[in-house]
N, C-alpha and C positions, 0 to 999 in steps of 0.2 A: 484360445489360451487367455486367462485370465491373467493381466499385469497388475492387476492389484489396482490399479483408477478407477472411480466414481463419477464418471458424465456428468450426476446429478449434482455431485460436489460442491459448494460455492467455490468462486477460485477468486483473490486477489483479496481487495480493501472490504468491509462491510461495515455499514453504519452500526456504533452500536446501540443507536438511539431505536433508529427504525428498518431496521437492517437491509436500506437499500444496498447494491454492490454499485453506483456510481457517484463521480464526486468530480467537483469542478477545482483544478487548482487554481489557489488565491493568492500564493507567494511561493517563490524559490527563491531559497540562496545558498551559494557555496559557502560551507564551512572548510575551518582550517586544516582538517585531518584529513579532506578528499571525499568528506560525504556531503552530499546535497540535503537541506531542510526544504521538505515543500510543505505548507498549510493548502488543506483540500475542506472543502464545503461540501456539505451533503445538500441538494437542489432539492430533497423533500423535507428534510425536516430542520435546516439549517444548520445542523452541529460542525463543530470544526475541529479538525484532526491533526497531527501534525505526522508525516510519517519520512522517516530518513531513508537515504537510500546510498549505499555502497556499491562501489565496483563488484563484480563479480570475482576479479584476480582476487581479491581481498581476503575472500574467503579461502583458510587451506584445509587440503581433507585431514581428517581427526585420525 
């Protein structure tokens, strides 16, 4: 049975410079709303990303 997912998929962060999928974080901090700011490095081509991150409760279904 086919569920509809791709193996092949990227899955998570990807550079958009050199599209690696790994990345070194370089800062976290909590923000006041409950979301985390992490700044991530890309170890091959050095770009730097900032990506936030929320609880999962946070989200309600639509």
């Amino acid at each position: 049975m086919d569920n509809g997912n791709n193996d092949n998929a990227p899955r998570g962060l990807t550079c958009p410079r050199c599209g690696r999928g790994h990345f070194f974080t370089t800062n976290s901090e909590p923000l006041p709303n409950g979301r985390i700011r992490r700044r991530k490095r890309c170890p091959s081509c050095g770009r730097i990303i900032v990506a936030y991150e929320v609880e999962i409760e946070s989200f309600s279904a639509a």
